[in-house]
Structures are given as structure tokens and as C-alpha cells.
C-alpha positions as CSV (number, residue, x, y, z in Angstrom):
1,X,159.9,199.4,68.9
2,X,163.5,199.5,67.5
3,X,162.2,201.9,64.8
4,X,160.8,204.3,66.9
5,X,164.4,204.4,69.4
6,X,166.3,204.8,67.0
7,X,163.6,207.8,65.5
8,X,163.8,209.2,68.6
9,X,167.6,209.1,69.0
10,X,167.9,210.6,65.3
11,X,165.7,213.7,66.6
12,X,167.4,214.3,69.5
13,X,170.4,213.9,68.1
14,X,169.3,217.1,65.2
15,X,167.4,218.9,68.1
16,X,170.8,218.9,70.1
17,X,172.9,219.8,66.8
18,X,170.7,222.4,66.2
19,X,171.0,224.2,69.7
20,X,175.0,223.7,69.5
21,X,174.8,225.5,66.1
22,X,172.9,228.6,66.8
23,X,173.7,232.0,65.9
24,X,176.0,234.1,67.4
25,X,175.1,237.6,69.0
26,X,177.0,239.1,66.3
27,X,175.4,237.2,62.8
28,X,175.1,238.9,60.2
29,X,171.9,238.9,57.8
30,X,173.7,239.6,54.2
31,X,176.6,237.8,53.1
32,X,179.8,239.3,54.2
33,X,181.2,242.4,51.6
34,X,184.2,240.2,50.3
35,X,185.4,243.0,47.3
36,X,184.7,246.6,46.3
37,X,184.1,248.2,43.0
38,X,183.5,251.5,41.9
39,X,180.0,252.2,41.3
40,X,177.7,255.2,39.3
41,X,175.8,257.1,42.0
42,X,172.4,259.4,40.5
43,X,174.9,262.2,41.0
44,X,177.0,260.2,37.8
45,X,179.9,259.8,40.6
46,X,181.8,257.3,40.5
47,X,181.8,256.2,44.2
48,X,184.4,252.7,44.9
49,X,182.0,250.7,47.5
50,X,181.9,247.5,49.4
51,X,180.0,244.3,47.3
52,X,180.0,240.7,48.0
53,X,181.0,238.0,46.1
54,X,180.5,237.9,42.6
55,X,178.9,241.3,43.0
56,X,176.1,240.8,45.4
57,X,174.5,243.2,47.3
58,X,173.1,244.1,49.7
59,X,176.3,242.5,51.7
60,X,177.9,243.5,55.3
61,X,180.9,244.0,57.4
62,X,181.1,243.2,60.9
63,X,184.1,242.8,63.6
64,X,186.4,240.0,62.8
65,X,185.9,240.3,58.8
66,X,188.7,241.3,56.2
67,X,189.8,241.8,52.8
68,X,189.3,244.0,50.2
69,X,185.6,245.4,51.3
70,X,187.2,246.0,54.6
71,X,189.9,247.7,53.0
72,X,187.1,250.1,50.8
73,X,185.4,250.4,54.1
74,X,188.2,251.5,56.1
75,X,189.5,253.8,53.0
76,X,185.9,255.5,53.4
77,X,186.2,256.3,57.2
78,X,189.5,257.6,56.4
79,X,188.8,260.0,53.6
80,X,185.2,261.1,54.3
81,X,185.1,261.3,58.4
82,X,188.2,261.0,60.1
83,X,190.2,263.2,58.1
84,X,188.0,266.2,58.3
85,X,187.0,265.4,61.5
86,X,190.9,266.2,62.4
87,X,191.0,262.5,64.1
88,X,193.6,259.8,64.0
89,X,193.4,257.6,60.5
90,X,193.1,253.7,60.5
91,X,195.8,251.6,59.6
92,X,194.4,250.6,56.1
93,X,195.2,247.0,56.7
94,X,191.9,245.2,55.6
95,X,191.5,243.8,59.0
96,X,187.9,245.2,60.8
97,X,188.5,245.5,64.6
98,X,187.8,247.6,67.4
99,X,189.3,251.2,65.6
100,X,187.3,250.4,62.5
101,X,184.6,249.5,64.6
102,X,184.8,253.2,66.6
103,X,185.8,254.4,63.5
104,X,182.4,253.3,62.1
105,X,180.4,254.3,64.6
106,X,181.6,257.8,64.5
107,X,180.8,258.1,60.8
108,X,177.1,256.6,61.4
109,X,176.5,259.1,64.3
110,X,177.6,261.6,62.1
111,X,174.9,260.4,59.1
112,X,172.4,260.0,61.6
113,X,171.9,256.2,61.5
114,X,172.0,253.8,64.1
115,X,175.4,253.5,65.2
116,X,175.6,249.8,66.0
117,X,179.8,249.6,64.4
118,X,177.8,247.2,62.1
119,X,178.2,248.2,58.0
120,X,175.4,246.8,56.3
121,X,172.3,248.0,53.7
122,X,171.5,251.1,55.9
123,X,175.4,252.5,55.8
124,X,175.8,251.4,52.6
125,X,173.1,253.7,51.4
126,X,173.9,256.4,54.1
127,X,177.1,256.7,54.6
128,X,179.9,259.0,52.0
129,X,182.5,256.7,50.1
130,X,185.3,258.4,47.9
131,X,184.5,259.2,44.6
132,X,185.9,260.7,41.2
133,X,183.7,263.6,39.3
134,X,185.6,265.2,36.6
135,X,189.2,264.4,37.9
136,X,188.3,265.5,41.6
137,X,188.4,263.8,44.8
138,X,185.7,263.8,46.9
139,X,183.1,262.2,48.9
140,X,179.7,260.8,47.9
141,X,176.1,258.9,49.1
142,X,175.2,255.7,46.7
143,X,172.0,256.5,47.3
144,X,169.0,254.3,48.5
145,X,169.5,250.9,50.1
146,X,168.4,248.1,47.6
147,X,165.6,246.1,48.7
């Protein structure tokens, strides 16, 4: 009888730890986009994009994140919407919060994607990052979203 009370207790006790520890509203499904790098488009531009750590990808940014892939995020927005948009730049300061979240939005409207202030596989595929071709600034698509 002790065996099974104290069973019991032990489930409850994981059942309740479990429910404390559920997801936010907000979680994220790839690991967060901790770096950037610059990476060969099929164009052969060299576009500098957010990657997680160690390289992985597919990775994501949400609200509250920061660091470098912020920073490559926020450097994007800048260069290939706001600007020629004619809007107020971000404050490049790695930090993602509610003007990189606009900020992000506006550019997925603009690529026609779902424009949940959310950068993940679908914006990382969609969406223009800067880029260098033959000594020239501009903006570019990686391409497809990796499985």
C-alpha cells in the first residue's frame, strides 16, 4: 500500500510539474537564430543571414531575443524595407522588441507571408537580406526554406 502512495504522489507530483511547465503563447519551434553568416544564394550572392548555433538551421527570432541574428535581422529590415520604404530605421542594437517586431511585420506584408512579427523558416526563405554581387550592395532571397 506504501508503494502505490508513494507511486501515486510521484505522478501527481510530474503531472503537476508538467502543467506548471507548459509552453508559452509565444514558443518557438526552431532553436533561437543566435549568429549570422553570409551565405551563397542560387543567384551566387552572397546574402549575410540569421543561423543558430553552431550553424543550424532552420532557427528563429521572436520578441524578447538578441544578439548577433537579431542584429542581421534588424540590418535586413533596415536596408531592404525601411529604407526604401522612406520609413524610420531601427536602432541596430541587437535587442528584438516591439519596432523590430512592426518593423518585421511590414517587411512580411510586403513579401506576402504571414505577418505574425515572428522570423522563422518561411521569412528566412522569403524575405530580402543584404548582399554583395560584384562589389555592389544590394538586397537578395536565400531561396527555399529547408525542410
Amino acid at each position: 500500500m506504501k508503494r502505490l502512495t508513494a507511486l501515486l504522489t510521484l505522478l501527481a507530483a510530474m503531472i503537476a510539474g508538467a502543467l506548471v511547465s507548459a509552453s508559452p503563447a509565444h514558443a518557438r519551434s526552431q532553436p533561437e537564430c543566435e549568429s549570422y553568416t553570409y551565405v551563397s544564394n542560387q543567384a551566387g550572392y552572397q546574402v549575410a543571414a540569421p543561423i543558430g548555433q553552431y550553424g543550424a538551421l532552420p532557427c528563429s527570432l521572436v520578441w524578447g531575443d538578441g544578439g548577433p541574428g537579431t542584429l542581421a535581422l534588424q540590418w535586413a529590415l533596415n536596408d531592404c524595407y525601411l529604407a526604401p520604404a522612406g520609413k524610420t530605421l531601427l536602432n541596430q542594437d541587437a535587442s528584438f522588441g516591439q519596432l523590430t517586431y512592426n518593423a518585421l511585420k511590414f517587411a512580411q506584408s510586403k513579401a506576402g507571408i504571414s505577418s505574425d512579427g515572428q522570423f522563422g523558416p518561411t521569412s528566412r526563405a522569403t524575405l530580402k537580406f543584404p548582399s554583395l554581387s560584384g562589389g555592389t550592395n544590394t538586397c537578395a532571397r536565400l531561396g527555399r526554406p529547408l525542410p
